[in-house]
Biopython code that builds the backbone (N, CA, C, O; Angstrom):
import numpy as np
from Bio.PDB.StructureBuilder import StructureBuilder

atoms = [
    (1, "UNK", "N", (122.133, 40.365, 125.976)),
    (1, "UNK", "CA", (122.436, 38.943, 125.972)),
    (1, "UNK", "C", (123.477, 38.665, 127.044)),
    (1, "UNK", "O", (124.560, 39.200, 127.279)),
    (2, "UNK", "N", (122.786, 37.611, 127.654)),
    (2, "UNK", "CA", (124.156, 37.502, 128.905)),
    (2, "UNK", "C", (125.053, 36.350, 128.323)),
    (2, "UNK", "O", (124.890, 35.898, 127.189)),
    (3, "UNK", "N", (126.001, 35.923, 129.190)),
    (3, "UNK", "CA", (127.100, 35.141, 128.591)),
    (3, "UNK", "C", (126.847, 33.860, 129.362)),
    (3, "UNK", "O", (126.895, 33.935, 130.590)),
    (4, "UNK", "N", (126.582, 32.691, 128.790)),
    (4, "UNK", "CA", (126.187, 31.683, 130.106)),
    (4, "UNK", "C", (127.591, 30.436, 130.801)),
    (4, "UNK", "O", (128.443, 29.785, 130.195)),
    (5, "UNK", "N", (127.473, 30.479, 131.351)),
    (5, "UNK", "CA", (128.532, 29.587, 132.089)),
    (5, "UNK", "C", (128.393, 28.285, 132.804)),
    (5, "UNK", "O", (127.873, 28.310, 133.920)),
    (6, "UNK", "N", (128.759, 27.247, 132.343)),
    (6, "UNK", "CA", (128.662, 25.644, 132.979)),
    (6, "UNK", "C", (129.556, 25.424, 134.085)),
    (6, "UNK", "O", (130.753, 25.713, 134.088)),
    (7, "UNK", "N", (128.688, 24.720, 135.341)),
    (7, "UNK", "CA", (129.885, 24.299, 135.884)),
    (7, "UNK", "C", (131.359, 23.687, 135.689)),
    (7, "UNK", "O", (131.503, 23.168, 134.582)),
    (8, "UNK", "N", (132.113, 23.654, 136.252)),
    (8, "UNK", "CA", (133.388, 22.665, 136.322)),
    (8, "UNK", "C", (133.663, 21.734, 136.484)),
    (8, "UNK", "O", (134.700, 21.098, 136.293)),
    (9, "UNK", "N", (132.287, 21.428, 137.058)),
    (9, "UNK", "CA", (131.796, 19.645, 137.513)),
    (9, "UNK", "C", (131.293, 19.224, 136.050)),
    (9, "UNK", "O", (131.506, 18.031, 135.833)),
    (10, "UNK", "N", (130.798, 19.776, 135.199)),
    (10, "UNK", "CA", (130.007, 19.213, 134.433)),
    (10, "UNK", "C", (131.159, 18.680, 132.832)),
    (10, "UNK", "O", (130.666, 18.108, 131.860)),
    (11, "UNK", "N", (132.519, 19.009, 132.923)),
    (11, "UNK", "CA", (133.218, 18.251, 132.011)),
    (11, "UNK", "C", (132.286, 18.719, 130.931)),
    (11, "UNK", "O", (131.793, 19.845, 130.858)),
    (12, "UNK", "N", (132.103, 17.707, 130.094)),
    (12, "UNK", "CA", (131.697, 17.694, 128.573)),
    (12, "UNK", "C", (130.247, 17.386, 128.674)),
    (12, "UNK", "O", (129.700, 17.312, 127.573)),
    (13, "UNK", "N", (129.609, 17.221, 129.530)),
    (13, "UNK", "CA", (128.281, 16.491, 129.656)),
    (13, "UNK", "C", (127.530, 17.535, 129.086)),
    (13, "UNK", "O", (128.000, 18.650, 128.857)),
    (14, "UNK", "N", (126.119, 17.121, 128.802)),
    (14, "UNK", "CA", (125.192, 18.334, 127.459)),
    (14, "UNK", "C", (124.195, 18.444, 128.796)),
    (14, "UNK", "O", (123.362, 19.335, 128.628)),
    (15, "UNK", "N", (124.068, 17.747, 130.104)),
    (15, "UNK", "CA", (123.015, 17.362, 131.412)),
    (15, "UNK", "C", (123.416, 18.334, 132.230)),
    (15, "UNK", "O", (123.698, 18.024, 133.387)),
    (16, "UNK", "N", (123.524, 19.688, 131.807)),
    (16, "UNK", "CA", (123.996, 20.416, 133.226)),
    (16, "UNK", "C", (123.007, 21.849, 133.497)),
    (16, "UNK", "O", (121.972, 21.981, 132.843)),
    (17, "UNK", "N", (123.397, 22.818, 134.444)),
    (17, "UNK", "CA", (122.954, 23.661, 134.397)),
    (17, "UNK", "C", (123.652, 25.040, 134.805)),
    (17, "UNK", "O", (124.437, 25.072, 135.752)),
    (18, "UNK", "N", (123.360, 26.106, 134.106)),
    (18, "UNK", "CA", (124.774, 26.804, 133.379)),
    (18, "UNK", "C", (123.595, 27.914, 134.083)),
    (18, "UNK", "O", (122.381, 27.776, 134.232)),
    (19, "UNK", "N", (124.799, 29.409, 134.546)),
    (19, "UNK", "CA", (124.595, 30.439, 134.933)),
    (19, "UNK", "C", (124.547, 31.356, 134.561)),
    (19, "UNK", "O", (125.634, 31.754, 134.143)),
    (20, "UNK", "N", (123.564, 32.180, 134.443)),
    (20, "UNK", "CA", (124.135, 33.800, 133.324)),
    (20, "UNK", "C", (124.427, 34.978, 134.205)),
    (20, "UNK", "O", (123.599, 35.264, 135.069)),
    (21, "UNK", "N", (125.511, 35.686, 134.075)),
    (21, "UNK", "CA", (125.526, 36.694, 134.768)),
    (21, "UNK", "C", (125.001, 37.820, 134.880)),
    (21, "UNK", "O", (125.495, 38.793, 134.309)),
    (22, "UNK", "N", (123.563, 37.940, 135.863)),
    (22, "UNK", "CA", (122.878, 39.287, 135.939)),
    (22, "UNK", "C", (121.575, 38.440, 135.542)),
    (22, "UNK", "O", (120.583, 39.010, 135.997)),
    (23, "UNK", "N", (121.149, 36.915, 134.633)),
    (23, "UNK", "CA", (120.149, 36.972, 134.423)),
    (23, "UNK", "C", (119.674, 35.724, 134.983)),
    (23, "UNK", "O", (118.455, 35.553, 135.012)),
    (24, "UNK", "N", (120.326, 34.964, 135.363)),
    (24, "UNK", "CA", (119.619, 33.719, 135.959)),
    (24, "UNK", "C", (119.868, 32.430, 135.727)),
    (24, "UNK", "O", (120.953, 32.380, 135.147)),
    (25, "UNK", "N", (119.357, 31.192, 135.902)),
    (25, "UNK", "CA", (119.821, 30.100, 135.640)),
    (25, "UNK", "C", (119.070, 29.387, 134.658)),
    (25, "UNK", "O", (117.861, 29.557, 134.506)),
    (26, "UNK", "N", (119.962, 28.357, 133.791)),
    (26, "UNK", "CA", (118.929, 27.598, 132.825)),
    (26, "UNK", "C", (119.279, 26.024, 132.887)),
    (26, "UNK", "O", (120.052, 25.555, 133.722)),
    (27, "UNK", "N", (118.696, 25.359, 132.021)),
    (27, "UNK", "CA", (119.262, 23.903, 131.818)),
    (27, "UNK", "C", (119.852, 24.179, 130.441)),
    (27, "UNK", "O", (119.586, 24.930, 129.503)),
    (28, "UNK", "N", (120.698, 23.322, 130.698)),
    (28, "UNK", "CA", (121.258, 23.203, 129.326)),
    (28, "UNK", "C", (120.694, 22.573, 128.116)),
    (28, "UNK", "O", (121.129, 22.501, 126.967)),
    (29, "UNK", "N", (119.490, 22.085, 128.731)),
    (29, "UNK", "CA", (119.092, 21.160, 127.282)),
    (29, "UNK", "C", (117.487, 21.912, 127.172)),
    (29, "UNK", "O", (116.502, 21.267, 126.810)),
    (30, "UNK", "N", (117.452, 22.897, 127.427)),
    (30, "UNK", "CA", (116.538, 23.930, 127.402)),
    (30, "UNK", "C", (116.957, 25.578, 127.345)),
    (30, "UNK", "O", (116.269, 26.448, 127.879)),
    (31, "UNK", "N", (118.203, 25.841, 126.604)),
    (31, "UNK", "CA", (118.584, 27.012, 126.956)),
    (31, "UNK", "C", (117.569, 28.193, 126.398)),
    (31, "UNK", "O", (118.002, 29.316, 126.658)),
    (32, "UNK", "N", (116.363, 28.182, 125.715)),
    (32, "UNK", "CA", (115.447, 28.922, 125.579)),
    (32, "UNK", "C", (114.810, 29.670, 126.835)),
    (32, "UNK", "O", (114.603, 30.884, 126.823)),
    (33, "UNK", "N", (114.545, 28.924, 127.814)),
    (33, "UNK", "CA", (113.888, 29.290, 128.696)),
    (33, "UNK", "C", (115.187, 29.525, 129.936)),
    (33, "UNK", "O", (116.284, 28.979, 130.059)),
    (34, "UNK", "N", (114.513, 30.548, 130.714)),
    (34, "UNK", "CA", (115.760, 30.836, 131.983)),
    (34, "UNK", "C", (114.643, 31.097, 133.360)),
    (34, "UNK", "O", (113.501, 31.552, 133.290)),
    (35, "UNK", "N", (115.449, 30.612, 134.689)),
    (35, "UNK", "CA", (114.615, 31.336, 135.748)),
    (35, "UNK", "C", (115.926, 32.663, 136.179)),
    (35, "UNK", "O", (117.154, 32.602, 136.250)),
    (36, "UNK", "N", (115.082, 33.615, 136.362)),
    (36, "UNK", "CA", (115.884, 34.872, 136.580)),
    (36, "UNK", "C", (116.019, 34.931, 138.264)),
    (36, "UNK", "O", (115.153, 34.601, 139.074)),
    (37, "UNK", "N", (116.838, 35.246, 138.431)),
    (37, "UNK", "CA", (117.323, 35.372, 139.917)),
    (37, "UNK", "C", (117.949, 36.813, 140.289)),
    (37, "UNK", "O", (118.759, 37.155, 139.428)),
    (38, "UNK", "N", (117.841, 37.499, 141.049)),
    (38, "UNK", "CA", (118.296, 38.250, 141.250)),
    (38, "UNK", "C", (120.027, 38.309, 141.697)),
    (38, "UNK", "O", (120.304, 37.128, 141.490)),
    (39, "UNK", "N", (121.019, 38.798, 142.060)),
    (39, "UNK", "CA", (122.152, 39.511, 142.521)),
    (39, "UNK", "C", (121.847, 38.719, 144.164)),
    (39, "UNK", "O", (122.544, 37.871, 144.721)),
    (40, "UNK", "N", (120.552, 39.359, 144.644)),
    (40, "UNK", "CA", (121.287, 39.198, 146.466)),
    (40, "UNK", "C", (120.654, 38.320, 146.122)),
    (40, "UNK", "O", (121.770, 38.077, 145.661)),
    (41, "UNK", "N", (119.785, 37.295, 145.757)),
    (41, "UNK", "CA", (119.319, 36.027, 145.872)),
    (41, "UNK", "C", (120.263, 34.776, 145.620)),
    (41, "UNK", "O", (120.260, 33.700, 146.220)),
    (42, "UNK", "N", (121.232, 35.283, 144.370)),
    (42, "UNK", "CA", (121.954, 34.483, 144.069)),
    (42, "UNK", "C", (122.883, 34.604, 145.052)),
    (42, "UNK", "O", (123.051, 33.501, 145.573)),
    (43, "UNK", "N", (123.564, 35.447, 145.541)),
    (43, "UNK", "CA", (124.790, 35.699, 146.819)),
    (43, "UNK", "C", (124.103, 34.908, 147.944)),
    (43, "UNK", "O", (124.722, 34.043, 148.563)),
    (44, "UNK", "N", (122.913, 35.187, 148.186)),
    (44, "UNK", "CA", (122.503, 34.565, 149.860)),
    (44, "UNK", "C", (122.874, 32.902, 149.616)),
    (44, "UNK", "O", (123.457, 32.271, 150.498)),
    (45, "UNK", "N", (122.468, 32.269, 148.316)),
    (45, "UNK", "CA", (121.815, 31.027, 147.446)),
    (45, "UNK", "C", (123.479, 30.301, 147.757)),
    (45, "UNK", "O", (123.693, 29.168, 148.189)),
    (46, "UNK", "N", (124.221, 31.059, 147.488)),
    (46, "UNK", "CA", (126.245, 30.549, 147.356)),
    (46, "UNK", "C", (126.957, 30.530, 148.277)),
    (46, "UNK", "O", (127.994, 29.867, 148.286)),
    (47, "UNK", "N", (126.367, 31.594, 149.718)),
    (47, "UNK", "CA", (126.850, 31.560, 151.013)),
    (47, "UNK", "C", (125.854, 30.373, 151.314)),
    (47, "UNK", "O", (126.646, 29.431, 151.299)),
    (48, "UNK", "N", (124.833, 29.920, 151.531)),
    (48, "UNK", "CA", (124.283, 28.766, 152.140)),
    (48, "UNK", "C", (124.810, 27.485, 151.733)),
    (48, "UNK", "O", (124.854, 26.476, 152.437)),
    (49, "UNK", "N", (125.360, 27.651, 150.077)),
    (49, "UNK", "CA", (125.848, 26.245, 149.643)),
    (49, "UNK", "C", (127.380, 25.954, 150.352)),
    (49, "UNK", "O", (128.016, 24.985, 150.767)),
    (50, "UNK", "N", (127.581, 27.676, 150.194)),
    (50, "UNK", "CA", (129.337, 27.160, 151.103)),
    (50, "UNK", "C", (129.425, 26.878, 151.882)),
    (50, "UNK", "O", (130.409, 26.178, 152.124)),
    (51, "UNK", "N", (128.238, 27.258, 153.195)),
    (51, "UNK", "CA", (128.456, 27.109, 154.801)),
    (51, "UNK", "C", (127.646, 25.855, 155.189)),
    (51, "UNK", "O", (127.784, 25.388, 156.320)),
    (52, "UNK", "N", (126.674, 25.202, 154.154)),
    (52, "UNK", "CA", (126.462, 24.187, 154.165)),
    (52, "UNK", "C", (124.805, 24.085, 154.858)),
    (52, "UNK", "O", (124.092, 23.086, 154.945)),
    (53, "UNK", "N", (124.575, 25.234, 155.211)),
    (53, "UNK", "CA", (123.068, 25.560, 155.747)),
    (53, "UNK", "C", (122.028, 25.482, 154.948)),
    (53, "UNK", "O", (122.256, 25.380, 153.742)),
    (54, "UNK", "N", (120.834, 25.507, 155.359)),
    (54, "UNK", "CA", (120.085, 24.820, 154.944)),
    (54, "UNK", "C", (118.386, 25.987, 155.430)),
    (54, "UNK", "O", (117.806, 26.099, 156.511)),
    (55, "UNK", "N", (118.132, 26.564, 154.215)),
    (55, "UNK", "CA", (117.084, 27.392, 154.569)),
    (55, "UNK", "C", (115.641, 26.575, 154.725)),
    (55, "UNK", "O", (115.242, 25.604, 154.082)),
    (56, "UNK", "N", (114.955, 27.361, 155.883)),
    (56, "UNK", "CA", (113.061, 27.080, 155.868)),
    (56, "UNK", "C", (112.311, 27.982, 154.860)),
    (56, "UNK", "O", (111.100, 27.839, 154.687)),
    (57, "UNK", "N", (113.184, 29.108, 154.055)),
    (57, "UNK", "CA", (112.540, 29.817, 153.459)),
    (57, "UNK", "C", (112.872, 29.743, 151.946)),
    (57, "UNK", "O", (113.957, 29.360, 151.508)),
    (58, "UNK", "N", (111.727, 30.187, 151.128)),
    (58, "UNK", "CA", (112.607, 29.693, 149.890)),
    (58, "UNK", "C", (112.590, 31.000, 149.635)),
    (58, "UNK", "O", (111.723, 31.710, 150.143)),
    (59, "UNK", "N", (113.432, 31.445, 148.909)),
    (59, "UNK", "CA", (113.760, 32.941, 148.196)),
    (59, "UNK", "C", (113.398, 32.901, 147.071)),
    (59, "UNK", "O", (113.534, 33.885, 146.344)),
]
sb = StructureBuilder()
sb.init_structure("model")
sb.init_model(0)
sb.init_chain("A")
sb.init_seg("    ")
for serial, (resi, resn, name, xyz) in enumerate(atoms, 1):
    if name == "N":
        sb.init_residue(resn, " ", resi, " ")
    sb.init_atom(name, np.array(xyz, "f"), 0.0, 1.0, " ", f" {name:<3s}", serial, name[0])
structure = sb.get_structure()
């Protein structure tokens, strides 16, 4: 069981979408279901959001 985590943006709101570590991402108002992401997918996924780039490829 992973441990899931909400953004910091998301305050109290039940509308967000929360991270598990090692297993992937979910919605919050669906936490049954998850898309699994890998480690370097998620790292490549957090350097593009920081540097602000913008991929042609989807991973």
């Amino acid at each position: 069981m992973s441990v899931w985590r909400k953004s910091s943006y998301s305050a109290n709101s039940s509308d967000c979408v929360e991270v598990g570590r090692g297993v992937g991402v979910r919605d919050s108002k669906a936490p049954a279901t998850h898309l699994p992401v890998s480690g370097e997918a998620w790292t490549a996924f957090l350097g593009s959001v920081r540097s602000g780039r913008r991929s042609a490829r989807a991973v």
